[in-house]
C-alpha positions as CSV (number, residue, x, y, z in Angstrom):
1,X,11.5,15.1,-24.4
2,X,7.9,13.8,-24.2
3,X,7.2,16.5,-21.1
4,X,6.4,13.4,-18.7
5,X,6.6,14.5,-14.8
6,X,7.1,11.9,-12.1
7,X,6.2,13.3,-8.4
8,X,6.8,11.2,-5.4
9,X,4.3,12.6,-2.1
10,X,5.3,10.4,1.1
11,X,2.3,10.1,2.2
12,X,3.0,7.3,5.5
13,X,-0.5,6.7,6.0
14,X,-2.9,8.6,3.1
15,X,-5.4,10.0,6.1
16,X,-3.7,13.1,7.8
17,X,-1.8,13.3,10.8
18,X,-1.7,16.7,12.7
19,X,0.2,17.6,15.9
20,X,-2.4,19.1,18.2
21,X,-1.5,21.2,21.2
22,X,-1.2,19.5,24.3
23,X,-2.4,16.0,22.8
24,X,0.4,15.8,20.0
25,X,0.5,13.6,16.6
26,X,-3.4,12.6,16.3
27,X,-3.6,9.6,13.2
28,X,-7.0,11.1,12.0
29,X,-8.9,8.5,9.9
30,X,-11.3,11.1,8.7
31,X,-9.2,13.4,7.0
32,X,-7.0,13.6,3.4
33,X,-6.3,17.3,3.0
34,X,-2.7,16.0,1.8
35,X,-4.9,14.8,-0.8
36,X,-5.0,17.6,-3.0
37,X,-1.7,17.4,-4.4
38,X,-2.8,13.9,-6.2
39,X,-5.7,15.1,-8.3
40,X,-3.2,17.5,-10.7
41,X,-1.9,14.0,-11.9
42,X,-2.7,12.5,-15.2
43,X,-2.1,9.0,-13.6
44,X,-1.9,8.0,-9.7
45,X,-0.6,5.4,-8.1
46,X,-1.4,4.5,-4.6
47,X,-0.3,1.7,-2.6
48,X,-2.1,-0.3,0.4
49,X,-1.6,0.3,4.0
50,X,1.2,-2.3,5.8
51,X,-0.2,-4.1,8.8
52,X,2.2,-4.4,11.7
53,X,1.2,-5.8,15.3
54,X,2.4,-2.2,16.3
55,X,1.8,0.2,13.6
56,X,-0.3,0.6,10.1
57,X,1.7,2.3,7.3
58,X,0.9,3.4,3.9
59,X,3.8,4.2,1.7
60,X,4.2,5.7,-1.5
61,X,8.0,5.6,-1.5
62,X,10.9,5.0,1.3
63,X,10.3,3.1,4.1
64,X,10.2,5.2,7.5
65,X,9.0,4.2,10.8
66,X,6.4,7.2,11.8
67,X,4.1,6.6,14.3
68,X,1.2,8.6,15.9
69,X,0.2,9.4,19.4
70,X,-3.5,9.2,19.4
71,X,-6.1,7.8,16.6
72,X,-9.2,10.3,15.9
73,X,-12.4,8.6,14.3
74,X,-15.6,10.7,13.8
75,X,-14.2,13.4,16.3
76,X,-13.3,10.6,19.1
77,X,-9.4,11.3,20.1
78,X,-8.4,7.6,21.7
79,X,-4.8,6.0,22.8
80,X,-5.6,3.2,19.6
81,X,-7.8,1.5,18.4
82,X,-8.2,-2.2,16.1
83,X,-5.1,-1.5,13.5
84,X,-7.3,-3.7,11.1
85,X,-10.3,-2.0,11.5
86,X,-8.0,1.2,11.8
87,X,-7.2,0.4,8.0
88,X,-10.2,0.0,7.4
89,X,-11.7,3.2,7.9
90,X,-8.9,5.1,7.1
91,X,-9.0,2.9,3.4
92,X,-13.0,4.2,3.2
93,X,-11.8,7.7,3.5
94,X,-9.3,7.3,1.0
95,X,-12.4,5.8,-1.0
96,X,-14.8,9.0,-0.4
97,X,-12.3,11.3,-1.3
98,X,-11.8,9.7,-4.7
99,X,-15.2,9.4,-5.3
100,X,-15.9,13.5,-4.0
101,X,-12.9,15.3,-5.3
102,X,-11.1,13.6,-8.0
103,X,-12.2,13.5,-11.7
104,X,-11.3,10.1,-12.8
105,X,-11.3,11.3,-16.5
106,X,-8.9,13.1,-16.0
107,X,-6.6,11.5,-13.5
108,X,-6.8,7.7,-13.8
109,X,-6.7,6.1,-10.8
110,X,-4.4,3.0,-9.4
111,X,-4.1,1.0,-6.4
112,X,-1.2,-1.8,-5.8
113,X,-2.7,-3.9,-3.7
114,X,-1.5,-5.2,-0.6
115,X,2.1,-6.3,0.3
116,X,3.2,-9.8,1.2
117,X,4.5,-10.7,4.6
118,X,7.4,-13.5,4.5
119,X,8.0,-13.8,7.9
120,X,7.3,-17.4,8.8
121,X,9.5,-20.1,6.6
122,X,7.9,-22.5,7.4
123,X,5.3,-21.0,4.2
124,X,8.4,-22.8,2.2
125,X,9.9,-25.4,4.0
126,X,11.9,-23.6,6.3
127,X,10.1,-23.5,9.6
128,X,13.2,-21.6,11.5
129,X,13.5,-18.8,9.0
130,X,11.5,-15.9,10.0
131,X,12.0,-13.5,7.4
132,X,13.0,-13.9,3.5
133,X,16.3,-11.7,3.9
134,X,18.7,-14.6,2.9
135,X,16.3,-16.1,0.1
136,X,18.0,-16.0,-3.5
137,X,15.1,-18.3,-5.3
138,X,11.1,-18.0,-5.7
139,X,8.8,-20.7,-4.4
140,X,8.2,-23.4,-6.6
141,X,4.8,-23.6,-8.6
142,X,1.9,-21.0,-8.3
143,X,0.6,-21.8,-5.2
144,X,1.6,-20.4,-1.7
145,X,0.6,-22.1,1.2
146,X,-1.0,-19.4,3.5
147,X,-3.9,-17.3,2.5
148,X,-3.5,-13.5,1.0
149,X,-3.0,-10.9,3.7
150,X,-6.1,-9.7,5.7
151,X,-5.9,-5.9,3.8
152,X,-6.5,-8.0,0.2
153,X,-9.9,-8.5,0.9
154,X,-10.3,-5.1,2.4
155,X,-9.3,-3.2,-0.6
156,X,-10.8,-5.4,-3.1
157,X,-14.4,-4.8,-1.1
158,X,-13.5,-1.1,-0.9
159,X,-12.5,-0.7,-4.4
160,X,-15.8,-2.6,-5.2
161,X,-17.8,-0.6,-3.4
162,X,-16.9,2.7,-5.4
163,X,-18.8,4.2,-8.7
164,X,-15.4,5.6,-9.8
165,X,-13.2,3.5,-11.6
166,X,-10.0,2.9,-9.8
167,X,-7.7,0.1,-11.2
168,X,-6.8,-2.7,-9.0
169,X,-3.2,-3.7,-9.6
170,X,-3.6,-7.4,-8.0
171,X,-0.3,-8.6,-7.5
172,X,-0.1,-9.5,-4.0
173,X,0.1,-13.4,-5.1
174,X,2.8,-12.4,-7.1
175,X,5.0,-11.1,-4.2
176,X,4.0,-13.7,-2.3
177,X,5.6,-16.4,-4.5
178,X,8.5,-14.2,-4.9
179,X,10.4,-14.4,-1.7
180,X,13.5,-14.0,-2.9
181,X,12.4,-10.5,-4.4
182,X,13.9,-7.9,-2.2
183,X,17.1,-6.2,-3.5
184,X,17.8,-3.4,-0.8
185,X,20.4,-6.1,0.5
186,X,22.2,-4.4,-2.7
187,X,21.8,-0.9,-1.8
188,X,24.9,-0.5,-0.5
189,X,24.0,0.4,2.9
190,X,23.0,-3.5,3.2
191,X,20.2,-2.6,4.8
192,X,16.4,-3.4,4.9
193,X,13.8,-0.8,3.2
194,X,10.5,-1.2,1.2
195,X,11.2,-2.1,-1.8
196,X,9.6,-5.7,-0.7
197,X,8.1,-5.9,2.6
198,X,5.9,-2.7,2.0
199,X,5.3,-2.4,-2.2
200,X,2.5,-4.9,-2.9
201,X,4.9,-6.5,-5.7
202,X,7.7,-7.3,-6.6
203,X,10.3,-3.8,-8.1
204,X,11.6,-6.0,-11.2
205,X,8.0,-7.3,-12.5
206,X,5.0,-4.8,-11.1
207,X,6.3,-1.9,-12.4
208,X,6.5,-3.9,-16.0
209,X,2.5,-4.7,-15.1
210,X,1.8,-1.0,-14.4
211,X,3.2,-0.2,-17.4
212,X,1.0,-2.3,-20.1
213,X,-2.0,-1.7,-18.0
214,X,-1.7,1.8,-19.1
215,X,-2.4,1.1,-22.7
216,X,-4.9,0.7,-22.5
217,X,-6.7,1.4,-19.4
218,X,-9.7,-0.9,-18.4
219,X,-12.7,0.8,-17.7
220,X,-13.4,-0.5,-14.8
221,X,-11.6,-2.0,-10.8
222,X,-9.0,-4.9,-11.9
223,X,-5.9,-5.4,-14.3
């Protein structure tokens, strides 16, 4: 009725991967020519790179394991490199791009911080839990015991870095406290997706947060 479009662009890692002859899928840190398709939007939303010990994903959507073959930074093809500093770059290409090819007064910009990892229960009492599958209540108070994940600081020094304005949804303390927030054990399938692990909030409360952030906008990095 109101002519409102919603697009979901999988997008595992924002930087480009390309399968090169002979070498095959090459992570390239330097490169967002996927990035074209965001700056028709009135609004985008992007959300923060997951760090594994094995892999770095960024997800704007379903969960999906995709990996890469090779990492490329500044023309160098290696086997990998640091997955922190890895995000890192890749995170300040993201950056560039917004600042060179998208006009922020037309598309306003968002980023949802960085998801929550609640893999050690001993975080809220429960020292042989290592994940928050089973967990049906929040932890108590507003406090969490371990720091805010390593990519927090990342994208808040990013985000800070940049003349454009790009709205910092900062919710990660949020999820954080919310360990019982992961309802893909009610898909149906029973199964685990990233809903929680990999959305830096939690579904039943960011989305509400996104929403009154929109009216109105602030003008400048936070919400």
């Amino acid at each position: 009725d109101y002519g409102v479009e919603v697009i979901l662009f999988h997008s595992n890692y924002l930087v480009d991967i390309e399968v090169q002859p002979n070498i095959g899928r090459v992570l390239k840190l330097n490169s967002m020519k996927n990035g074209r398709i965001w700056k028709e939007a009135d609004f985008s939303l992007f959300c923060c790179f997951f760090l594994y010990d094995f892999m770095i994903i960024s997800l704007i959507g379903i969960f999906c394991f995709c990996r890469w073959d090779f990492v490329e930074n500044n023309g160098t093809i290696s086997k990998d490199m640091n997955r922190i500093e890895a995000f890192r770059i890749g995170l300040n290409t993201w950056a560039k791009w917004i600042e060179t090819d998208v006009d922020t007064k037309k598309t306003k910009v968002f980023f949802q911080g960085a998801s929550a990892m609640h893999y050690h229960g001993s975080e809220w009492g429960k020292p042989k839990i290592k994940n928050c599958f089973n967990e049906t209540t929040p932890v108590k108070g507003s406090t969490y015991p371990s720091d805010l994940p390593i990519p927090v600081n990342i994208v808040k020094q990013v985000l800070k870095n940049m003349t454009k304005p790009v709205n910092l949804l900062d919710i990660t303390k949020l999820s954080q406290l919310r360990k019982d927030g992961h309802p893909s054990i009610y898909n149906g399938l029973h199964g685990l997706d990233c809903t929680h692990w990999c959305i830096a909030g939690v579904p039943d409360t960011w989305n509400n947060i996104l929403y009154a952030s929109l009216f109105p906008i602030s003008s400048k990095h936070s919400v």
